[in-house]
C-alpha positions in Angstrom: -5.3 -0.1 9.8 -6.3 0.2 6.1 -5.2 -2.4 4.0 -3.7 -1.8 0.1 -2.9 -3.9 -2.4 0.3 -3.8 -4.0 -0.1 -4.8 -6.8 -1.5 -3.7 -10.9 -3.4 -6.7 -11.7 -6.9 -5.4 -12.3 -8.5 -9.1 -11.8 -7.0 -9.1 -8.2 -8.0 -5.9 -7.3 -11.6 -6.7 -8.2 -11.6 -9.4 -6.1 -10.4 -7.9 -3.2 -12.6 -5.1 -3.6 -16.0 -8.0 -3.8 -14.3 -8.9 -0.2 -15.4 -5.2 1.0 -11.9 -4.7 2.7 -9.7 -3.2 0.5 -8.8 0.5 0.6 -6.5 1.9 -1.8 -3.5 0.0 -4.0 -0.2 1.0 -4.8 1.6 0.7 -8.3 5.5 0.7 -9.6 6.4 0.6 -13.2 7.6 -3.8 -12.4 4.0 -4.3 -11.4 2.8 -2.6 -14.1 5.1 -4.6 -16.7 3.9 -7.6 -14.8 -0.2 -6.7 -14.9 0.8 -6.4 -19.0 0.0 -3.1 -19.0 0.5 -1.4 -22.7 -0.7 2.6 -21.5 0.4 2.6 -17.8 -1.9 6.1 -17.5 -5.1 3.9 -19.1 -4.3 1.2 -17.1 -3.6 3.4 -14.0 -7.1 5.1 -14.6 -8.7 1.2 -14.7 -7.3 0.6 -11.3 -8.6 4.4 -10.1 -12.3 3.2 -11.4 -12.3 -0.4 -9.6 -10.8 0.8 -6.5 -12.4 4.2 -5.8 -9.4 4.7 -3.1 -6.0 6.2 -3.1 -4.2 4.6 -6.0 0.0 5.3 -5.8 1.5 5.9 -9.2 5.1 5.8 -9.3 7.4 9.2 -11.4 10.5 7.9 -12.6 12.3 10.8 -13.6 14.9 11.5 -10.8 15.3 15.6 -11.5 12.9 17.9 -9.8 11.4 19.0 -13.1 10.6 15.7 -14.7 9.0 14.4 -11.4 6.4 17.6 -11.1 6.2 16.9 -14.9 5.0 13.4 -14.7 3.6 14.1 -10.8 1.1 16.6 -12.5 0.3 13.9 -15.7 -0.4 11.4 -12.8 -2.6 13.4 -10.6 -4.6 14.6 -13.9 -5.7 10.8 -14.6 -7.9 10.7 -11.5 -9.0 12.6 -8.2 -7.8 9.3 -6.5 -4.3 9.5 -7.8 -1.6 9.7 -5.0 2.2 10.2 -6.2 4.5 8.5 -5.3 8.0 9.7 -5.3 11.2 8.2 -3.9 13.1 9.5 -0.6 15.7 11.7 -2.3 16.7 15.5 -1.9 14.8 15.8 -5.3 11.8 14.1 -3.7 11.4 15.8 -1.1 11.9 19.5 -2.9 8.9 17.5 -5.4 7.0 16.5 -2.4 6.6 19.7 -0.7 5.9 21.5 -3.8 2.8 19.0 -4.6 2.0 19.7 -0.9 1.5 23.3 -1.8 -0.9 22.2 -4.7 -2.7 19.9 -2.7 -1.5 16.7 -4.6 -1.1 13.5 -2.2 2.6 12.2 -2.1 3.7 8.6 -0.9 7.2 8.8 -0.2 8.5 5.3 -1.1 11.7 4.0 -0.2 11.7 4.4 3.1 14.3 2.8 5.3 14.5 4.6 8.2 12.7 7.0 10.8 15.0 10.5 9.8 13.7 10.0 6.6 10.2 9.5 7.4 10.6 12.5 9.8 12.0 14.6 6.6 9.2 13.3 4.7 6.3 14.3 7.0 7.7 18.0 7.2 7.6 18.2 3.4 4.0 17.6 3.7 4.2 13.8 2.4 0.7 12.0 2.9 2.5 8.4 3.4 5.7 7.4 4.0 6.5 3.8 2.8 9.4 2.2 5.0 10.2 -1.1 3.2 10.1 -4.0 6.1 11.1 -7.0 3.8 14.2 -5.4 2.2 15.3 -4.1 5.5 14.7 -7.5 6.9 17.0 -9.0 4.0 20.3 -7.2 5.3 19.4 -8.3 8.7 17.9 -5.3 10.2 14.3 -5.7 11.9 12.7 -3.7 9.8 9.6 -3.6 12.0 11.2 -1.8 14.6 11.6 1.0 12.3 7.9 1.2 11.7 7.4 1.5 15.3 9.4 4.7 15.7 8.3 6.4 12.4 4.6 5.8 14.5 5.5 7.4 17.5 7.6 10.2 15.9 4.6 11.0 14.2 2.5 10.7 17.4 4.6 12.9 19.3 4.8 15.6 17.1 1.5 15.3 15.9 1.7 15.2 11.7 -1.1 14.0 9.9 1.4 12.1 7.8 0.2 7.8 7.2 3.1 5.3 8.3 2.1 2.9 5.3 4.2 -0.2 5.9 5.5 -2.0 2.7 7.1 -5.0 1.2 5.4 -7.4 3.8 5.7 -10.7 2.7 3.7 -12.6 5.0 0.9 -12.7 7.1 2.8 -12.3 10.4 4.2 -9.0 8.6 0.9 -8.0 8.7 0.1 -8.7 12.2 3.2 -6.8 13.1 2.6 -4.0 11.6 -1.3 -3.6 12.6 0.5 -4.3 16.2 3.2 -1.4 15.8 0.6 1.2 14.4 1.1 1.3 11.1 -1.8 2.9 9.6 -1.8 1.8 6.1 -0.3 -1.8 4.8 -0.1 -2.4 1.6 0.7 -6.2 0.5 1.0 -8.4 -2.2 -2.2 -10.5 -3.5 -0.4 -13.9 -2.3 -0.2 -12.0 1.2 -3.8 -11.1 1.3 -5.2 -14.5 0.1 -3.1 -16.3 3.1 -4.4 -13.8 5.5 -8.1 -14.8 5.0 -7.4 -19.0 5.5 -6.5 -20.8 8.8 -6.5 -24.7 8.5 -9.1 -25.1 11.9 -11.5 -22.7 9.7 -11.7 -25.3 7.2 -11.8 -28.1 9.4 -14.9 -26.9 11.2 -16.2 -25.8 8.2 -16.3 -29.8 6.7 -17.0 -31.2 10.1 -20.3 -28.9 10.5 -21.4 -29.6 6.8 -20.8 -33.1 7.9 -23.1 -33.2 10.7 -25.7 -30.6 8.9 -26.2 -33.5 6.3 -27.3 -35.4 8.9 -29.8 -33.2 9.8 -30.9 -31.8 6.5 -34.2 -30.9 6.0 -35.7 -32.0 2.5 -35.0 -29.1 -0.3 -31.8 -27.6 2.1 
């Protein structure tokens, strides 16, 4: 499973990127006001440099026209641009069009599998079901995951299940678990995932012991 950060902040996604795990990130315009970001298509371009993956930039135009508008400014910023567009009869008639042109598409709000299905004939690249907000109105949004992967299984599209708003580890773990092929989580999500408290417990008890033991210059 390939792991994205959500997020805009250029610091974090350097540091993930020293880790040598991450593969891609994924934007919206609220991350972008949160990373400060004065030119979003400067700042987008940053991210595309640092990351050297997929990079999701968000349209917010809800006609067809004004999404292949700013779809087309998007993809022009970098070869690593992916657009993403939201799961609307607009979005999908803007999604297979960019298809045609050979322009990535994540379809982002995603909350069920006949949507995903929709999406993956309109040639999106991902499909972004949303677990947390489905988990919110007490739905397991997991589950929903697990059939967008085996739709896509069975009939055999190339289309990602990239599982989003995770909001904890175990979302994570789920999600690997159900098949999702990309995840894409916040930097709070990703730091957690790397710490277990026994890890740093034997950690201090073998530098305890290795002073002990240490030879002189160590």
């Amino acid at each position: 499973m390939k792991i994205f950060l959500d997020t805009a902040d250029l610091s974090e996604i350097g540091q993930a990127v020293s880790w040598g795990i991450l593969d891609g990130v994924t934007t919206n315009p609220s991350l972008m006001a949160k990373a400060g970001a004065s030119d979003f298509k400067v700042h987008l371009r940053k991210i595309c440099d640092v990351v050297q993956g997929p990079v999701s930039g968000e349209v917010v135009s809800v006609e067809p026209d004004g999404m292949l508008k700013q779809a087309h400014e998007l993809a022009a910023i970098s070869p690593h641009m992916v657009i993403k567009v939201p799961m609307t009869v607009a979005g999908l008639q803007v999604c297979k069009k960019l298809n045609t042109e050979n322009i990535p598409v994540n379809m982002t709000l995603v909350f069920s599998p006949a949507q995903a299905l929709l999406a993956a004939k309109a040639g999106a690249t991902y499909v972004s079901p949303f677990i947390g907000r489905l988990d919110d109105i007490s739905h397991f949004g997991m589950d929903v995951v697990r059939d967008i992967v085996a739709i896509f299984d069975r009939y055999g599209f190339e289309t990602n299940c990239l599982a989003a708003s995770l909001r904890h580890p175990l979302h994570v773990v789920e999600a690997a678990l159900a098949g999702a092929h990309v995840a894409t989580l916040p930097w709070n999500v990703l730091e957690k995932l790397v710490h277990h408290p026994l890890t740093d417990v034997g950690i201090d008890r073998f530098l305890q012991d290795w002073k002990k033991i240490r030879p002189e210059g160590w």
